[in-house]
C-alpha positions in Angstrom: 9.2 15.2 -16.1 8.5 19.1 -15.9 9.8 20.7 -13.0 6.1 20.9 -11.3 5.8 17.4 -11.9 8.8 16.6 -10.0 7.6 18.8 -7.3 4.1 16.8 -7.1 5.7 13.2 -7.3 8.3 14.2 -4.9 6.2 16.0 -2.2 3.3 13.5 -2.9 5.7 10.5 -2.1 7.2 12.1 1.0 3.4 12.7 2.3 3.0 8.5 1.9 6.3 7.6 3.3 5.8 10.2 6.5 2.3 8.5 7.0 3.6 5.1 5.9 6.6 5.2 8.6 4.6 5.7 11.0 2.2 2.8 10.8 5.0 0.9 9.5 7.0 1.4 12.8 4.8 -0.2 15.7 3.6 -3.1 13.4 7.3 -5.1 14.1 6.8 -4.6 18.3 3.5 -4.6 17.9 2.4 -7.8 19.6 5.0 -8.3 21.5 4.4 -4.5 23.4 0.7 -5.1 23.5 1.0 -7.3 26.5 1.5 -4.7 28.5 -1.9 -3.2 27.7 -4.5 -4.9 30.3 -6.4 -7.1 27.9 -3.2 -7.3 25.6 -3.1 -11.2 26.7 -5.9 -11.8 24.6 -4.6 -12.6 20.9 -7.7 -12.0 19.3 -8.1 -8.3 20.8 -4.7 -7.7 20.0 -5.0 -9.2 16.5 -8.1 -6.7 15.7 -6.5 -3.6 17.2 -3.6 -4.0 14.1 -5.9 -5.5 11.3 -9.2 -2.4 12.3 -6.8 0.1 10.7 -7.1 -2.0 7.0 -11.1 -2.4 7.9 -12.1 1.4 8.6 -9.3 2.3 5.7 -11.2 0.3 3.3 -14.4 1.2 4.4 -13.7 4.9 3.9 -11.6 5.3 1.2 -14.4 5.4 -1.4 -16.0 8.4 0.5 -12.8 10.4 0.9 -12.0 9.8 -3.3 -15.6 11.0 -3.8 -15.4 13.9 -1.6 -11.8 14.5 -3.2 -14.0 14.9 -6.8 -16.1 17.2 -5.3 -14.7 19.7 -2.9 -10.8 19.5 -3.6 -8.0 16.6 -3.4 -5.8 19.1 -1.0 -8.6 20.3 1.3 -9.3 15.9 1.7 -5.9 14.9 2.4 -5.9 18.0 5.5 -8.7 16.8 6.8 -7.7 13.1 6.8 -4.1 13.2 8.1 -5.9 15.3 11.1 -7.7 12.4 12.2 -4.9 10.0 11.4 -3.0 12.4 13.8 -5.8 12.2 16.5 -5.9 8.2 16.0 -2.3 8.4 17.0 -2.2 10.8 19.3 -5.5 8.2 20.9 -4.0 5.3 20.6 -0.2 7.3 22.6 -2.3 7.9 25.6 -4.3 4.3 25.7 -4.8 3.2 28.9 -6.2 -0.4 28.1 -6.3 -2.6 24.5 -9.7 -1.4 23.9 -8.9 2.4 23.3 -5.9 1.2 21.7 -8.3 -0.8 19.3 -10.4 2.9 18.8 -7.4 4.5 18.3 -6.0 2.1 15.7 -9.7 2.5 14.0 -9.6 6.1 14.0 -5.9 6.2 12.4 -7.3 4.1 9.4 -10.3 7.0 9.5 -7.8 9.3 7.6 -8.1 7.2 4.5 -6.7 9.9 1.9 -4.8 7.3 -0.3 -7.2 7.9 -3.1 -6.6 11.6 -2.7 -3.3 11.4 -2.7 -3.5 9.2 -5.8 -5.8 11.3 -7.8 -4.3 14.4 -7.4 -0.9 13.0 -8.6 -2.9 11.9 -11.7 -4.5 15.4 -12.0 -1.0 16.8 -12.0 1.1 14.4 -14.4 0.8 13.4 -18.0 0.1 9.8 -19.2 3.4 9.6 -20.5 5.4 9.9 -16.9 2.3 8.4 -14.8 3.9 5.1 -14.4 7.1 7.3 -13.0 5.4 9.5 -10.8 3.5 6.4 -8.7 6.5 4.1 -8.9 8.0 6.9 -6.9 5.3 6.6 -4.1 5.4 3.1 -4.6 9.0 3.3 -3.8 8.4 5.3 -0.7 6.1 2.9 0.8 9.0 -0.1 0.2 11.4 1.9 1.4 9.8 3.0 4.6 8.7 -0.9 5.6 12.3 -1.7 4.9 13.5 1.6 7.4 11.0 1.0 9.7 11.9 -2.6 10.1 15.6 -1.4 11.2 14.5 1.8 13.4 11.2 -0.3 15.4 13.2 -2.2 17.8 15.6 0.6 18.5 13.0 3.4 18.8 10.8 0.9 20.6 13.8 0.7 23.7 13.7 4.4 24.0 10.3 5.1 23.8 8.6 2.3 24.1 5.0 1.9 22.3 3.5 5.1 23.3 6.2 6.8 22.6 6.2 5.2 19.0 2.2 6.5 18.6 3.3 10.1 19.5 5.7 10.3 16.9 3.0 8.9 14.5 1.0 11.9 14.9 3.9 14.3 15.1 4.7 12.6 11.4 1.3 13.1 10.3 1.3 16.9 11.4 4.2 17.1 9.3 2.2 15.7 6.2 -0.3 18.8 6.9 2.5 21.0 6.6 4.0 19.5 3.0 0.5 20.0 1.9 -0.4 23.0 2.8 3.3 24.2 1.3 4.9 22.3 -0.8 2.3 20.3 -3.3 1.8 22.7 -6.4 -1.8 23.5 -6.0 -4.0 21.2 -7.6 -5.4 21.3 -11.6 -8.6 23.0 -11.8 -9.6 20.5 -14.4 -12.1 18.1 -11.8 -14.0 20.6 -10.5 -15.2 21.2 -14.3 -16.5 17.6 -14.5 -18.2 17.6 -10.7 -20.1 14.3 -10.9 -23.7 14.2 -10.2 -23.8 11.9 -6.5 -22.1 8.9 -4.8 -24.2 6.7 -6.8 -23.6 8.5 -10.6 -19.3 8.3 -9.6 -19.4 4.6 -8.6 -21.8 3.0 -11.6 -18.8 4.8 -13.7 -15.7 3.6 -12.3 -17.2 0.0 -11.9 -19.1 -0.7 -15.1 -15.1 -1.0 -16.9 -13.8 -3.9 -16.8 -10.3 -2.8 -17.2 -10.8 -0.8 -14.0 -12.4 -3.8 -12.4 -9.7 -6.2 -12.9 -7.3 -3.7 -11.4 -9.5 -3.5 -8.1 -9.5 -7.6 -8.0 -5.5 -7.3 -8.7 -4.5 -4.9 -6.2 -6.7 -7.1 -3.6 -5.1 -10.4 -4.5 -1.6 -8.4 -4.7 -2.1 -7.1 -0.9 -3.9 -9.9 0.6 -1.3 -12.5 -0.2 1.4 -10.0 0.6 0.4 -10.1 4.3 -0.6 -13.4 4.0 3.2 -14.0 3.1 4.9 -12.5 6.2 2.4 -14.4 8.9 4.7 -17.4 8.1 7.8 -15.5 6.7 9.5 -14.6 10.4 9.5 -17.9 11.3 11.0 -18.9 8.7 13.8 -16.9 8.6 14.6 -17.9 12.5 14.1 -21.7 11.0 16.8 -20.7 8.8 19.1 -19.1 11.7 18.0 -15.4 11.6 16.9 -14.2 14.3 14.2 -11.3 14.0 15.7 -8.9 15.1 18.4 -8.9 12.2 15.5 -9.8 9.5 16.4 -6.3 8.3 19.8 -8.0 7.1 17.2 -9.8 4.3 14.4 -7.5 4.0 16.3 -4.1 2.6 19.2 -5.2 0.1 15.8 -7.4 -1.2 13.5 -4.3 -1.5 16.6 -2.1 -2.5 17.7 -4.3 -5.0 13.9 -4.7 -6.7 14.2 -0.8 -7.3 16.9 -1.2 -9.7 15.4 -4.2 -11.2 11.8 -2.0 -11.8 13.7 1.0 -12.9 15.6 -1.0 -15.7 12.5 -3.2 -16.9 9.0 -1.3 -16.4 10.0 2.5 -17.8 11.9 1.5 -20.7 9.4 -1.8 -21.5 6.3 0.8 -21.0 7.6 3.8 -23.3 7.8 0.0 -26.2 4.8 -1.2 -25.4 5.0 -3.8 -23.9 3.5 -2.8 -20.4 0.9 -5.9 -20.6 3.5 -8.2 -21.1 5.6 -6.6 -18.0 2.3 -6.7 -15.7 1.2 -10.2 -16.8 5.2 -11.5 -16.1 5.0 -9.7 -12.5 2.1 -11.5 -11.5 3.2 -15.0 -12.9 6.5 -14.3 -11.1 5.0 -13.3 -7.7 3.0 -17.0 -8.3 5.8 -18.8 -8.8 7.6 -17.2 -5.2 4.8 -19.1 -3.5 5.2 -22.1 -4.8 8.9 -22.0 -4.1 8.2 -20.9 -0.5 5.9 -23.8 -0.4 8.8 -26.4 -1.2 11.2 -24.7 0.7 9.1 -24.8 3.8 8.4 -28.7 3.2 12.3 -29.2 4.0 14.7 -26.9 6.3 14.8 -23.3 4.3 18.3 -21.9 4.5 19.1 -17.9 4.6 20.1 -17.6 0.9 17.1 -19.3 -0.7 14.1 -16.9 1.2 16.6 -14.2 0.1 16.2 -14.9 -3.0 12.7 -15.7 -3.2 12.2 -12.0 -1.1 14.1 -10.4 -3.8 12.1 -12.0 -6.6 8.7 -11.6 -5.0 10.1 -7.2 -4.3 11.0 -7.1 -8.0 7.5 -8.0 -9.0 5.4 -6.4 -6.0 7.2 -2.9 -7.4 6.2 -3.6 -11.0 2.9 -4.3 -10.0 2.1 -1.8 -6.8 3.8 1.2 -9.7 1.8 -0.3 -12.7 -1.5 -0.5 -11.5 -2.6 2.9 -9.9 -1.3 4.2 -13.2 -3.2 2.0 -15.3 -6.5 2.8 -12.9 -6.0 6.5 -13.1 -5.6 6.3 -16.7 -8.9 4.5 -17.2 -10.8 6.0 -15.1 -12.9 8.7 -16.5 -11.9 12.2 -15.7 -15.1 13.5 -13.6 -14.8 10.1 -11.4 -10.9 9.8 -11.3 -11.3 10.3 -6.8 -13.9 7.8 -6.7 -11.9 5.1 -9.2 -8.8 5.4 -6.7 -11.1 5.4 -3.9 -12.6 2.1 -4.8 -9.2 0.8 -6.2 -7.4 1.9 -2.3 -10.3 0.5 -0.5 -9.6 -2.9 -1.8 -5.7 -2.8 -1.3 -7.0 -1.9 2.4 -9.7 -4.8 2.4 -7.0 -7.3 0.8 -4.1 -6.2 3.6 -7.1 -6.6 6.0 -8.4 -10.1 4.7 -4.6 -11.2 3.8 -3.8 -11.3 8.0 -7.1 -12.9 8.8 -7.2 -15.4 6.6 -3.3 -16.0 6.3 -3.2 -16.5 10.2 -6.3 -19.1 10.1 -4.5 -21.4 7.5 -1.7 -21.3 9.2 -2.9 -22.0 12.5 -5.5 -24.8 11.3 -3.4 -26.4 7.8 0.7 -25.0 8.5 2.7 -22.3 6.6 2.5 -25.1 3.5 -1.0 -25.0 2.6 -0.6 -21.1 3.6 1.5 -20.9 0.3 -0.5 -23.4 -1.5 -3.3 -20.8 -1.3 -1.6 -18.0 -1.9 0.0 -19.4 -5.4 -3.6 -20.3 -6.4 -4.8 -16.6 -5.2 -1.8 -15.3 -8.4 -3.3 -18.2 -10.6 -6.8 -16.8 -10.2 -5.5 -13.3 -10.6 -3.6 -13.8 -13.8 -6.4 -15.6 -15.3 -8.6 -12.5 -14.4 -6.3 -9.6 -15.7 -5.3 -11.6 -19.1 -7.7 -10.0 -21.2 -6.1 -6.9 -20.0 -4.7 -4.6 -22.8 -2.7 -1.2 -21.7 -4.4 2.3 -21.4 -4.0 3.8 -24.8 -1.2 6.6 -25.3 -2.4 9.9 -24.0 -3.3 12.8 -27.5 -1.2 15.5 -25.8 2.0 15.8 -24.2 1.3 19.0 -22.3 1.7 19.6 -18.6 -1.3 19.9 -16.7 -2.0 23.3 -15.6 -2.5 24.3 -12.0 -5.5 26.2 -11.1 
């Protein structure tokens, strides 16, 4: 990487994992510090105040991409993290479980993932794409494994509230590494302004190689949080109590970074990224079926381990692969609104994952939970065989700033 690459990966990466930590930290308490709230004995309310920040994120993330196309990726992501700031600073000073619910919806309002996404794009080459979003990728992994430590000790000082407030002091933050430390943004997409809403969207979804991506990262995120309604459980089934879970969760998430770094850069630059994708879905397929025998008899600490550490090792491949691959097909004039449709289903499939994922368990067990989920990575890897990887970029220069 150049130096300004390494400036845009690094900064963009800290704005995720500021943003990420904060959502990240409540969700562990979460239900437990909602019955507090009048109306927090009701688990339906409390269910659609944490699951209405993946609804309004997916609703909006296609308008935010678009408007990132047209009036600037930096000017987007200022404008969202303010009203991800306001959501939290809402949702500090709720007084019952409805405003909590409006202020969980109005934190998901700040959808700039697609942003974010496309103006790392704009600002590396082909050649280190993969890189510079494993790096975000990594942030997001390593902030659920932080926040997973930090929640139940932040939670005894502060309490909930007190959690929300530092959400929107993290987001203010993320206003400030904008504003001064991304490199300013290429001047290359406002030279390619698409024509409307309607001309950006027939573009990024008439390509089938951008459309399987948008059914993977769905299927990727929807069984992900499908995983962990049953996960906990097990774990105390096993003799770990939650609040040590941390004890299995971060040497699993650490330990899939060295795995990804060692496998997906040096396979990508031989070509033979297909085969890497492919192989990380197939793997994440065969994790569910293991959890569904394990779960059939009494799981012990060592086996979920292992079966955390294998699913990690493909969820990095995939979550550093794929909004490579999208930016890289995506045509130049349209890259927003192909990130914007490609976040809005990761926020759909996190949404959907919980819904879903908390039905089958409630109505079938955890069993037929993973049943589902192994035929979810079936149906995927069917869908993305066809696949083949983006084609090598024709120059090997820097992108310019403008």
């Amino acid at each position: 990487m150049t130096p300004q690459e390494r400036r845009s990966s690094a900064s963009l990466a800290f704005i995720f994992a500021l943003r990420m930590l904060g959502l990240f930290l409540v969700l562990p308490v979460f239900s437990l510090e909602a019955r507090n709230y009048p109306g927090g004995d009701d688990p339906a309310l409390v269910g659609l105040a944490m699951g209405i920040y993946g609804l309004t994120q997916g609703f909006l993330q296609i308008p935010f991409g678009v408007a990132s196309d047209r009036y600037g990726r930096k000017r987007v992501m200022v404008i969202g993290l303010g009203i991800f700031a306001l959501g939290s600073a809402m949702a500090a000073l709720a007084p019952t479980m409805a405003w909590l619910v409006a202020g969980r919806a109005l934190q998901g309002a700040g959808a700039i993932s697609a942003a974010v996404t496309a103006l790392l794009a704009d600002q590396t080459r082909d050649a280190v794409r993969t890189k510079a979003m494993a790096m975000v990728g990594a942030s997001i992994g390593l902030m659920f494994a932080v926040s997973l430590v930090l929640s139940p000790l932040l939670n005894a000082v502060f309490g909930l509230s007190g959690m929300f407030a530092l959400t929107a002091t993290l987001a203010i933050a993320g206003i400030a590494v904008v504003l001064w430390w991304v490199p300013q943004e290429p001047a290359k997409h406002a030279q390619h302004m698409p024509a409307s809403l309607g001309t950006s969207l027939v573009a990024v979804l008439r390509q089938a190689s951008l459309v399987r991506l948008y059914f993977g990262v769905f299927m990727l995120h929807a069984v992900q949080l499908a995983m962990w309604v049953a996960l906990p459980a097990m774990l105390v089934r096993a003799g770990l109590e939650k609040d040590h879970q941390w004890w299995v969760y971060l040497p699993a998430v650490l330990g899939s970074f060295f795995v990804m770094g060692a496998t997906l850069f040096p396979l990508e630059k031989r070509g033979y990224l297909r085969a890497v994708f492919l192989g990380s879905v197939g793997l994440i397929g065969l994790v569910q079926v293991g959890l569904m025998v394990v779960i059939s008899g009494v799981p012990t600490i060592t086996g979920l381990a292992l079966l955390l550490f294998v699913f990690f090792c493909g969820f990095n491949v995939l979550e550093a692969s794929q909004p490579s691959m999208a930016s890289r097909f995506a045509p130049v004039h349209a890259r927003g609104s192909a990130l914007g449709v490609y976040n809005s289903l990761q926020s759909l499939g996190f949404f959907t994952g919980g819904v879903v994922g908390g039905w089958l368990v409630k109505a079938y067990g955890p069993q037929v939970l993973f049943a589902v989920c192994a035929l979810a990575m079936v149906a995927w890897l069917l869908v993305a065989w066809p696949m083949q990887a983006p084609k090598a970029a024709t120059t090997t220069e820097p992108p310019k700033a403008g």
